[in-house]
Structure formats: C-alpha cells, structure tokens
VMD Tcl script that draws the C-alpha trace (Angstrom):
set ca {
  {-3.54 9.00 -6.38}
  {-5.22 11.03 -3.80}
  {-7.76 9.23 -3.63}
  {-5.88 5.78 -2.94}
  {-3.97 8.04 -0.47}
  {-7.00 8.65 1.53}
  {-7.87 4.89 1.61}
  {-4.25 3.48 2.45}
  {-4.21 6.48 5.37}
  {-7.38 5.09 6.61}
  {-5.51 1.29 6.48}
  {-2.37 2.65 8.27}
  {-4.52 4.37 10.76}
  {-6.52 0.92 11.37}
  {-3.09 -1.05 11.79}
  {-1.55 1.11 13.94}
  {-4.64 0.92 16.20}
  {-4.87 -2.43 16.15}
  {-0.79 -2.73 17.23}
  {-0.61 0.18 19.58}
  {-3.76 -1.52 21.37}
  {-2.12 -4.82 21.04}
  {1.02 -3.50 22.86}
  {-0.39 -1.37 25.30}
  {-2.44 -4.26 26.87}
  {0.65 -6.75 26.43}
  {2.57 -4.03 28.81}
  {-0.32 -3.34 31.22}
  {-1.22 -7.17 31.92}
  {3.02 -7.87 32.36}
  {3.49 -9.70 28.88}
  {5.96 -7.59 27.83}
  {7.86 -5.39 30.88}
  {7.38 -1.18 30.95}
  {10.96 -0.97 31.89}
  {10.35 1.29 34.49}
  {7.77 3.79 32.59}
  {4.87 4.37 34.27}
  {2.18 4.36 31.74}
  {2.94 2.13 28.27}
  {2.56 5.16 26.04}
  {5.34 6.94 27.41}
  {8.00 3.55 26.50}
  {6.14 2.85 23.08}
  {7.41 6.56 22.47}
  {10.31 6.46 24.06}
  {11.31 2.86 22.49}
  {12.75 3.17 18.94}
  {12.02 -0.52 18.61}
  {8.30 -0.20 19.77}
  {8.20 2.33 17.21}
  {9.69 0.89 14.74}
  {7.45 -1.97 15.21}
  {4.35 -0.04 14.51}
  {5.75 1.49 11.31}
  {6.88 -1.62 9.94}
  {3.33 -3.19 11.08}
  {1.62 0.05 9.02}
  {3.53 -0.08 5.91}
  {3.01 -4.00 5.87}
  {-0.37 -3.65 5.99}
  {-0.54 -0.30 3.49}
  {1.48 -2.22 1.11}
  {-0.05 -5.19 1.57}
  {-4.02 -2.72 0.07}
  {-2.06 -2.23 -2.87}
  {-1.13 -4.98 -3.59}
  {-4.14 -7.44 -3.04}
  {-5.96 -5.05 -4.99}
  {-3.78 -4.95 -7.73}
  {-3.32 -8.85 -7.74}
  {-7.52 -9.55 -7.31}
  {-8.59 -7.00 -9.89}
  {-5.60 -4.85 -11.64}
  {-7.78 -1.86 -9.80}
  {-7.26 0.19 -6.62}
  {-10.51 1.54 -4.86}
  {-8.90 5.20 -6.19}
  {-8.46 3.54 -9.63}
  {-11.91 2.17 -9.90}
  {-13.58 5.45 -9.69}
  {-11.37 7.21 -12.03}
  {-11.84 3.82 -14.40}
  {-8.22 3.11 -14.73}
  {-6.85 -0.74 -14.64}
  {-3.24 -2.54 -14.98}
  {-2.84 -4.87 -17.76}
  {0.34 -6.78 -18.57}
  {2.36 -5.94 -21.18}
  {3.82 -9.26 -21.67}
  {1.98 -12.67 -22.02}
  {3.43 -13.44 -18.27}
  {0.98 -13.41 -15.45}
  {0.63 -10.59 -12.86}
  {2.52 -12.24 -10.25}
  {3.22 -11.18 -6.69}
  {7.16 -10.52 -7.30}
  {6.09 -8.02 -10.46}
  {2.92 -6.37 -8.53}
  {6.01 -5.81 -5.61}
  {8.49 -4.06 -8.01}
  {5.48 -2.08 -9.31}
  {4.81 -0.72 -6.00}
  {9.04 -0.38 -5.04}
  {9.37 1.24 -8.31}
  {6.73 3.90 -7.69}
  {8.25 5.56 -4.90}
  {5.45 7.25 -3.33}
  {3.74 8.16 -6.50}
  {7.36 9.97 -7.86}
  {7.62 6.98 -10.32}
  {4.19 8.31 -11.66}
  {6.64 11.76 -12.84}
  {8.17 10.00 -15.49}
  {4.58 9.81 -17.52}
  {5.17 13.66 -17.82}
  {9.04 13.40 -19.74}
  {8.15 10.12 -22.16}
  {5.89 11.46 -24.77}
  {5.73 8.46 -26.71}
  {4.95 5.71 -24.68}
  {2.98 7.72 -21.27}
  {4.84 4.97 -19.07}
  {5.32 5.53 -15.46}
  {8.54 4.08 -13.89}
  {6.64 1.54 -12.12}
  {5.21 0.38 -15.50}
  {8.23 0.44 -17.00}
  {9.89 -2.07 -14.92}
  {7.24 -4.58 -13.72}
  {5.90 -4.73 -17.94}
  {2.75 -3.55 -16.88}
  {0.78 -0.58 -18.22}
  {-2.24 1.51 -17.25}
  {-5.21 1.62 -19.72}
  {-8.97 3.54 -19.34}
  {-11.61 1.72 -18.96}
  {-14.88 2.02 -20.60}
  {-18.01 2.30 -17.70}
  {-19.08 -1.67 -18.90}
  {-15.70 -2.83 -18.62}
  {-15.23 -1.09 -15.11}
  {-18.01 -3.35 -13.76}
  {-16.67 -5.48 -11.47}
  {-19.69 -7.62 -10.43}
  {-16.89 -10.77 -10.00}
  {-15.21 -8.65 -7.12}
}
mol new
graphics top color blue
foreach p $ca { graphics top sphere $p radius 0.5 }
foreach p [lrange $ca 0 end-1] q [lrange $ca 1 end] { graphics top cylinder $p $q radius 0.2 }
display resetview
C-alpha cells in the first residue's frame, strides 16, 4: 500500500500541475475572468469551485491509476513488486463496474482492515464485494513481458 501511495501521490501531483497550469493561463490570457484578484493564484484559492475543480481533476486521475492497472494486468506498480495480483472469484470477467466497487469499497486502504478480523477466508472488504481476491505470485508468474 505504501508503495502504490507513493505512485498515485506522484499522479495527483502531475494532475494538479497540469490543471492549476491550465487555469492559471486561461485567467491570465482573459479566458476565464480573475474577478477582480490580481494575480490567478490568489482566486484559484480563494474560489471553492476552482478548488474543487482541481480535487475532483486529482482524484479522477488517481482513481483512474488504479484502476487501468487493475483492469490491464490485475497488478498495481506497488503490487508488482511485492508479487501480489487480483483474480476473480467468480467465472465473470473483471469489468470496469466491479474494478470501481473494489476501489469504493476500499476506503483508503481501511477496507484492507477487515483481512485482520476474518481468519478463515483473509478477505479484504473490497474483495469481498467486487468477488475478487488477492493471491501471491510466484517470480515466473509475476513476469509481465505482455505489459
């Protein structure tokens, strides 16, 4: 987890630069009107929708590394180095609208707690409710040449 927290940090950062930049020459060149501020940084933090913007813009794009990674090769950058992989526990197909509970259900890695309380099954929340589960890979199987 902490290292998939580094990585999706390093995302967010690179989305926020990309919309803060975005804005701030939108505002300078008259695009979008500085409603009497002086300087665009001081209405981006002034603006709660401006704001908002950008952290709606950075959680797209955070959720958006989980989730392309989960969908492309059931592993996470974090996941790949500590050889761990999702696999269905159903015969259905990891589709997008299970991949998005999964990452709902996990609430910030707190759905990852429950592994500690269920002794016989080691499921995480998240597992639980998108039928997925989280298996070990051997160092052949966690090639991923195909990537």
């Amino acid at each position: 987890m902490i290292y998939d927290t580094l990585v999706a940090t390093a995302v967010g950062m690179c989305a926020a630069m990309v919309m803060i930049v975005t804005l701030v020459v939108m505002l300078k060149n008259g695009t979008l009107d500085l409603q009497g501020y002086a300087e665009p940084a001081d209405l981006i933090q002034a603006s709660f929708g401006y704001k908002l913007l950008i952290q709606t813009w950075v959680g797209l794009w955070i959720a958006g590394f989980f989730l392309w990674f989960w969908r492309r090769g059931g592993q996470t950058l974090g996941m790949r180095a500590w050889r761990l992989r999702i696999y269905s526990t159903v015969e259905e197909p990891m589709t997008w609208p299970r991949l998005f509970i999964r990452l709902i259900a996990s609430l910030g890695g707190l759905g990852t707690l429950l592994v500690l309380f269920d002794f016989k099954n080691k499921q995480s929340l998240q597992d639980r409710l998108a039928k997925t589960e989280v298996l070990k890979l051997t160092k052949e199987a966690n090639d991923h040449k195909s990537w």
